[in-house]
N, C-alpha and C positions, 0 to 999 in steps of 0.2 A: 504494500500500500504506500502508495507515495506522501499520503495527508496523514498525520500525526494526532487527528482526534477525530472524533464519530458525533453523530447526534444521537443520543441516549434516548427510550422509548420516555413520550410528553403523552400523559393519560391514558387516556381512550380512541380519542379522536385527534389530539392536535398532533401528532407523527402520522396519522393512520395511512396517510399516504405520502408521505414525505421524503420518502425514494423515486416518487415518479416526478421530484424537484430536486434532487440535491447527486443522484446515483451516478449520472453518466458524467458528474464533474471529478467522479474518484471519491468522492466525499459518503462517506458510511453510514448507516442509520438504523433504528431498531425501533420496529410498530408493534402496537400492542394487540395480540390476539385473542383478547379474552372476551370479546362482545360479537359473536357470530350474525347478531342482527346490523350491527352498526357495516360489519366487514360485507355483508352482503347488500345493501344500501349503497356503499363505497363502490363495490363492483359491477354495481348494475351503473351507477354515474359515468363510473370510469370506460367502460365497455362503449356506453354509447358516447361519450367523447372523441374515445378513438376510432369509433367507425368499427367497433367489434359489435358482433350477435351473442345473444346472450341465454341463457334458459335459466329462470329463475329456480334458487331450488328453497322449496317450502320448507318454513319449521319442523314441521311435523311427517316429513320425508326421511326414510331411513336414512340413521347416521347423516342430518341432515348437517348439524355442525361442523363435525369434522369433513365433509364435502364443500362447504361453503366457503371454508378457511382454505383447501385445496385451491377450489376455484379462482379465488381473487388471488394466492401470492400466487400462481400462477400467470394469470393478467398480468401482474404488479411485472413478474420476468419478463414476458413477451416484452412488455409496454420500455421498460428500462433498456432492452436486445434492439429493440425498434431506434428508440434515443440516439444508443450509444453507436448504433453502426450508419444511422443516417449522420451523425456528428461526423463519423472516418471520412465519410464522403465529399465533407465540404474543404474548401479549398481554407488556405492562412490567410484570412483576410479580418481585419482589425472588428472588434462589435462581434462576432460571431462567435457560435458556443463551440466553434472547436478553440479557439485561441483563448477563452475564458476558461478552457478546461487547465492550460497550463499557468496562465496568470494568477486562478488563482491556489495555486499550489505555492509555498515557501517556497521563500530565497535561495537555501540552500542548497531544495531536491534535485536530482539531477538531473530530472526530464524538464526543470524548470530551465537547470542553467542549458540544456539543451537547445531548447525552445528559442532561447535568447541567442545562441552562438548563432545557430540557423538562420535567422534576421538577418546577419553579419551577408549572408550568402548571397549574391545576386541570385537570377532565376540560371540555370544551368546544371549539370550532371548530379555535380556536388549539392546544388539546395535541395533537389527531387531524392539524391541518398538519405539526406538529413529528413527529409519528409517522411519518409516509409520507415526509417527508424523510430523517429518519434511515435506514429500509430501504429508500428509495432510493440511499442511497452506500452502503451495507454491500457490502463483496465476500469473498469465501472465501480463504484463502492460497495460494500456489501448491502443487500437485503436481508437484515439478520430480523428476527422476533422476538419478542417476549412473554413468557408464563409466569404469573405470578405463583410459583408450587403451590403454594395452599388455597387457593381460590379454587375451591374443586371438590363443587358441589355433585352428591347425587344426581341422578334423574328419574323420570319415574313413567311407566306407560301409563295411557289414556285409563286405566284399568285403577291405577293408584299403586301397581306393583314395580318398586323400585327396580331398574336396568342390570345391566353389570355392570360391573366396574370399569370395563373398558369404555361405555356410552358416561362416565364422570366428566364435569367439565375439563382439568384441565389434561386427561386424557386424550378427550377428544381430540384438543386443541394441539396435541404434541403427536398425532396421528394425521391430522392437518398438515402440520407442516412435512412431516416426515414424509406424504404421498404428492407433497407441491415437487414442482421442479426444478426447488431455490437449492442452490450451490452455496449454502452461508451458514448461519450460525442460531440455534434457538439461547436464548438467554433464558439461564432459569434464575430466578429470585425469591427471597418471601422466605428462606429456609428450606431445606431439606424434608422432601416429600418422598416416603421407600415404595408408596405405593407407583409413582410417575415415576419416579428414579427407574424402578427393575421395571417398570414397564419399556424402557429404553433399547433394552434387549431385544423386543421384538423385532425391531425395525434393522435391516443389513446396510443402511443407507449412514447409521453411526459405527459402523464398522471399519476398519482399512481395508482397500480392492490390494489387488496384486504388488501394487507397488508403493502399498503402507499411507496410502493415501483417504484421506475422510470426503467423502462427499458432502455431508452433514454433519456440522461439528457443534461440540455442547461447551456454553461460557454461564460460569457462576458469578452472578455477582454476589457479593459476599462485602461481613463489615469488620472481620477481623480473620486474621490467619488460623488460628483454630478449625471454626466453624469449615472454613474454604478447605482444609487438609482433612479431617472429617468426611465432608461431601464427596470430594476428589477420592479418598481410599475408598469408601463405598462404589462409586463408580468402578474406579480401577477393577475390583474384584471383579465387576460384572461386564470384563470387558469393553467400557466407554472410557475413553479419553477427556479430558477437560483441556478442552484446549484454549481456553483463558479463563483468567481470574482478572474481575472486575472489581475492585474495592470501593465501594460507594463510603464519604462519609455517614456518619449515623447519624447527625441530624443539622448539617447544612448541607440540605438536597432537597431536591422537589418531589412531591407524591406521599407515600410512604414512609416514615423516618422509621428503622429500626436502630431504636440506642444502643450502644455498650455499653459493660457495665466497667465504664468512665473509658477506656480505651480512645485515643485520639487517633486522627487519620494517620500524621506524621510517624509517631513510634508504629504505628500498625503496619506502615510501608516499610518502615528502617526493616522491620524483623519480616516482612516477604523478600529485602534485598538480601538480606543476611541469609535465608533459610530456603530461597528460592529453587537454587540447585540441589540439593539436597533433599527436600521434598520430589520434586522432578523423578529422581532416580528413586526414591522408595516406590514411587506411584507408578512406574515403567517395570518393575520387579513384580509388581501386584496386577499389571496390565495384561504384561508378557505370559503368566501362566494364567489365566483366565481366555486370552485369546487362545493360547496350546489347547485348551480344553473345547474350543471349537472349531479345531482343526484350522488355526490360521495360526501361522509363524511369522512372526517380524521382530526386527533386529536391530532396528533405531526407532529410539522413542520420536512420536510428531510433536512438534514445534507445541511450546507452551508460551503460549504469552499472556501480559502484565497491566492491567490498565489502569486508573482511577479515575472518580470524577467525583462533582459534588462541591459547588462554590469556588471552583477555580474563575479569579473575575479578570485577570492583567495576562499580559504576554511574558511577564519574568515569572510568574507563577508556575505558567504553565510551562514555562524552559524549565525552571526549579527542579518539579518532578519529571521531567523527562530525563534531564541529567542525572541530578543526586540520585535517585532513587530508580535509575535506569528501566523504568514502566516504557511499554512499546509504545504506546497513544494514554489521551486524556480526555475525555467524554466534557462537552460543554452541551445545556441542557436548556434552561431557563432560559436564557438571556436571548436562545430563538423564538422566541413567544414574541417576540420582538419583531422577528423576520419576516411580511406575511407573505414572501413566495417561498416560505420553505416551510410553517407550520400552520395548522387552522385554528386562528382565531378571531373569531365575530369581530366587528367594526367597534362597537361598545366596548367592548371587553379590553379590546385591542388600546383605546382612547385611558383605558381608566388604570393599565397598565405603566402608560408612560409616565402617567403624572400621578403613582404610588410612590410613596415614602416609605421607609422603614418600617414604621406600627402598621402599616397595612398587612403585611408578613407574617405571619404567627404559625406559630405549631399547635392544632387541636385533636381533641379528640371527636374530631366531628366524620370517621370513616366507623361505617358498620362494622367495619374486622374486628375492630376494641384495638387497633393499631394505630400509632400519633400520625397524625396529618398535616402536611401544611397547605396551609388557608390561605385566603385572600380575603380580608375584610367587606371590600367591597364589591364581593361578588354576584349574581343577581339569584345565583342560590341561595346563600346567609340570608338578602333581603326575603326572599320567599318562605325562605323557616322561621325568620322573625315575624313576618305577617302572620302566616297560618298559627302561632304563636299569640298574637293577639286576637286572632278571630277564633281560638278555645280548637282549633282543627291543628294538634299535633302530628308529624307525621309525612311519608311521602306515600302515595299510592306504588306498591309493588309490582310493575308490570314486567321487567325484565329476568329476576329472580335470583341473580349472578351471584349474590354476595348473602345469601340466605345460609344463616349459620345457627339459627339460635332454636333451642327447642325446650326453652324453657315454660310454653302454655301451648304449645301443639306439638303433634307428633313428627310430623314433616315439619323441616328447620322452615324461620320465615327470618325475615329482616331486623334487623335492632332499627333503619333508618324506618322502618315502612308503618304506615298509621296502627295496622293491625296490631304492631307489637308495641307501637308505645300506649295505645289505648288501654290495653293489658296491663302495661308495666305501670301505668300511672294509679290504674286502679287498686292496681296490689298497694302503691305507696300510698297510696290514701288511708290503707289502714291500717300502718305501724303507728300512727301517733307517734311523732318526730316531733319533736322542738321546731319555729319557726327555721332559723339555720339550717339545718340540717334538711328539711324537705327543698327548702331551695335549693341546698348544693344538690339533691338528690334529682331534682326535677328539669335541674342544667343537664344536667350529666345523660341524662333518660334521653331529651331534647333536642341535644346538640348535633344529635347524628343526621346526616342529610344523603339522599338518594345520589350516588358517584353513579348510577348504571345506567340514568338520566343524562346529569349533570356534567359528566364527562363526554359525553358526544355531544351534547347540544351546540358549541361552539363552531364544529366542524358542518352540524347541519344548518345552523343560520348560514355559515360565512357559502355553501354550495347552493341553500336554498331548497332544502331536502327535508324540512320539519313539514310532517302528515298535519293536519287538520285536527284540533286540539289536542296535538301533543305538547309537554312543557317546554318551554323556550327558556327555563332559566338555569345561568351556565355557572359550572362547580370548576375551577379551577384551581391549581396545586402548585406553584412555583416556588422556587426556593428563597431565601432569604435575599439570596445574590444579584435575585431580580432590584435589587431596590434603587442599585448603584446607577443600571441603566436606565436613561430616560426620555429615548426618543424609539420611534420609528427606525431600522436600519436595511439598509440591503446587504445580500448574500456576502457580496464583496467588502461592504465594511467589516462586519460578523468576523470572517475570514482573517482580513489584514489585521485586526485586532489581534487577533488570537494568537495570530504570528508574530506580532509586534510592527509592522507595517503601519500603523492606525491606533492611536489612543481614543479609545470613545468615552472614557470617562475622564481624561482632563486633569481638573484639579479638583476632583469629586472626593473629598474624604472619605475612604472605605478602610478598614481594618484589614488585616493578613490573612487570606485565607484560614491558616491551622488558628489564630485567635480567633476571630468569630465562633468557628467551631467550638471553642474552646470557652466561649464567652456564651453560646450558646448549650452547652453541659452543663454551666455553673448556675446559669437559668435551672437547667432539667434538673441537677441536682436538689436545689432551694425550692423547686414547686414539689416535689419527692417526700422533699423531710415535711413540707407544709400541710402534706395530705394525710400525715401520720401523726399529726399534732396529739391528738386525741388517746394516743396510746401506742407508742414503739415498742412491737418485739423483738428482744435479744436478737434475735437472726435477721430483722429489720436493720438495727441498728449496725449489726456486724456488717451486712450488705451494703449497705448507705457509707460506713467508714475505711471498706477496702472500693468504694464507686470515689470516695474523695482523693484518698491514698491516691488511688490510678492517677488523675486530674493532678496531683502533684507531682506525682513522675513526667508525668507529661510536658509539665511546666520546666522543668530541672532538662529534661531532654530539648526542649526549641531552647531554653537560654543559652545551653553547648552548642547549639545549629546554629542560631542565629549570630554565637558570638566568631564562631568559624567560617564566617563565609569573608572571602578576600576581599569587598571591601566594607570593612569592619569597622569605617571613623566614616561614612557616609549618614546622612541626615536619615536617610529610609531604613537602616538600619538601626538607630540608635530609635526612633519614633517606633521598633517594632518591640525592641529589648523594653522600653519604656512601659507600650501599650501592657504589654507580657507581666509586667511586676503591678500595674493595674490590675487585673485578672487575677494575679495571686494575693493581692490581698483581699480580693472581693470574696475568692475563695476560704481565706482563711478566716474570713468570718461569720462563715456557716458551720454552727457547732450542735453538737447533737445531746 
């Protein structure tokens, strides 16, 4: 790959096609597959766009999901093959997308500095060699996907008699891809799933062919080395390779936040640089006899690579860990929400993004999973749960069913966001007889959750014009804190040069250092943690809570040695990060338990 960071899966809808804008420039990306209605919607759009024919396939058609997720990454490849080989065709001529493909590539790469020499060339033997060189290395980005692991729900026939476990959502959806005729990568998250994991087995597509090669390869994103070594030796046994590790921070990221418990990005990289190879070869020992066991012999382990993302906001950031910490790419994520030829976001949404500030940002518990969230204040979801909130109607209407976990008053799981179950749940609190306090905190908490199965596509059907006739139009949004920094409108090419360092789009925008925020952002989790135990800490609360500080201390002790070791060590950006750092540690050391 010649580009050095990917666009990481944005919800439901806003990546959902973001390979048929960003693929044929090299530039990599990963859609989410976990809403077979949203993805079938997509490819009936997309089909008639490109002058394809189409056959819709109905919910209630066998295996109709994991058909539906076949059909469109399918389109998505033709449609990306279609791109990339009418781009070969056109001639070097200034404005056009085959010269955008190597522009915008870094300074450095070598098809760039290629690109450039060529120029040099009048038209003659020589420019026409330099021509067919150049589109002979050009390749398209990946079309990679993503499963949330645990988002993977039953199903059940017309009858009420629950399916197999093969018809589970995120089965389905890992059957999906495995029968598309995507050349790339599923990205599993969310933790470790044995049930999706050994179903992996099935498919010869995550296998090596003859010449140790993956057709279909499997990338973890993961929030600390453990858990990532853990998943990978399970794999390994069963003959699948993990052929990256994605390290997401734990809670400066967009969507999903999963905390550690206190572990920071920075030490969590140092100890994959440190332990990298050495896992590598334990997991090639566990691979190599799992494959013998199915009559397949290979003798070099496949290529493992290393990535991170999650609030990287500057172009020295992102050199930072590409260097120090020698990761192959770095996922920029939010900041495309920004973008609107590369991600789908409504006109509104889009407006109310530029001109967010900081407290717009927050981490809630407003996602069904009972996992932290981050929010957007000014979402046109939040207003809709605030209204229905005043007019005594808590609740979303459940029509998708995606995220149905709870089975605490029916027998079939239902929604924590969906009216049914906080009707339920309100009524049970009505008669503990609580203290005023206490029912409010309890009646937030019931409340706060809002329909993502909705909220997360509707962005992408206003901005196409694909919202049915009273369906809800109001849009759930997830960006990360990082978002705050940016505040305009940008094109693909700004986006890009930034990244590379080309282009400062923030200026003299006061933002904190990536690994602080992070870090300022735990000190937060921490203090709302111990606030919620006010009432009565147990010894193993307490013990939990003082090795989650301890961690955050170490943390602290490790960036003062980084930041005090980098060459140049009497610059104003460093002393302003040493400074920011010892801020932080005393904010921490005065949370006591």
């Amino acid at each position: 790959m010649s580009h050095t960071f990917h666009i990481p899966v944005l919800g439901l809808g806003y990546s959902i096609d973001t390979p048929l804008k960003v693929a044929r420039y090299g530039i990599s990306s990963v859609m989410s597959i976990v809403d077979d209605e949203l993805i079938e919607r997509m490819r009936i759009y997309h089909a008639a766009e490109c002058g394809e024919s189409f056959d819709p396939i109905g919910k209630k058609e066998p295996d109709a999901r994991a058909r539906r997720i076949t059909a469109y990454l399918d389109l998505v490849a033709r449609q990306v093959d279609r791109q990339f080989s009418a781009m070969l065709e056109l001639p070097f001529e200034p404005g056009n997308d085959l010269c955008r493909y190597f522009e915008l590539l870094p300074e450095g790469a070598r098809l760039r500095q290629g690109y450039e020499l060529m120029q040099e060339f009048k038209d003659g033997e020589q420019r026409r060699y330099f021509l067919d060189l150049l589109k002979s290395e050009m390749t398209p980005g990946a079309i990679d996907v993503n499963i949330m692991s645990k988002v993977d729900k039953m199903n059940y026939a017309a009858d009420g008699q629950a399916l197999e476990d093969h018809f589970t959502d995120a089965l389905s959806a890992l059957r999906g891809f495995a029968k598309s005729q995507l050349t790339s990568s599923i990205v599993l998250s969310a933790g470790m799933n044995p049930r999706l994991y050994s179903y992996l087995e099935s498919f010869d597509c995550f296998l090596p062919d003859a010449e140790g090669k993956l057709k279909k390869k499997i990338t973890l994103k993961v929030s600390d080395f453990r858990s990532a070594f853990i998943q990978a030796r399970f794999l390994a046994k069963k003959g699948i390779w993990v052929s990256e590790f994605r390290v997401e921070s734990g809670l400066n990221c967009g969507g999903h936040a999963f905390a550690t418990e206190g572990f920071l990005l920075g030490p969590i990289l140092e100890e994959f640089k440190q332990k990298r190879q050495e896992m590598a070869a334990e997991l090639f020992t566990g691979y190599q006899s799992a494959l013998l066991e199915k009559g397949i012999s290979i003798a070099t382990a496949p290529a493992q690579r290393l990535s991170v993302q999650g609030g990287i906001g500057t172009a020295d950031e992102n050199h930072f860990l590409l260097q120090h910490y020698q990761v192959d790419a770095t996922g920029w994520g939010s900041p495309f929400l920004l973008v609107p030829e590369v991600t789908n976001v409504d006109e509104a949404t889009l407006h109310q993004l530029e001109h967010a500030g900081e407290e717009e940002f927050y981490l809630s518990n407003a996602s069904p999973l009972g996992i932290l969230f981050n929010n957007f204040k000014s979402s046109t979801a939040e207003a809709q749960r605030l209204k229905r909130l005043e007019n005594n109607r808590p609740g979303s209407p459940c029509t998708k069913k995606y995220l149905c976990t709870n089975t605490e008053f029916t027998e079939q799981p239902i929604c924590t966001a969906s009216r049914e179950y906080q009707h339920l749940k309100l009524q049970q609190l009505d008669t503990l007889e609580l203290s005023n306090p206490e029912y409010e905190q309890q009646y937030r908490t019931i409340t706060e959750k809002i329909c993502l199965c909705e909220g997360l596509c509707a962005s992408a059907y206003l901005k196409y014009d694909l919202l049915k006739p009273r369906e809800n139009k109001a849009v759930a949004i997830c960006p990360g804190p990082n978002l705050a920094y940016f505040s305009r409108i940008y094109s693909l090419e700004e986006m890009v040069r930034h990244i590379y360092g080309e282009l400062d789009l923030l200026g003299k925008i006061k933002r904190p250092h990536m690994f602080i925020k992070e870090l300022n952002l735990y000190i937060d989790y921490l203090r709302t943690d111990l606030q919620a135990q006010l009432k009565g800490v147990t010894d193993k609360k307490q013990k939990q809570l003082a090795r989650f500080k301890a961690q955050l201390e170490e943390g602290i002790s490790y960036y003062r040695d980084l930041f005090s070791k980098q060459a140049d060590q009497t610059s104003q950006l460093i002393q302003d990060w040493i400074s920011e750092l010892s801020v932080s540690e005393l904010e921490l050391s005065r949370i006591e338990f």
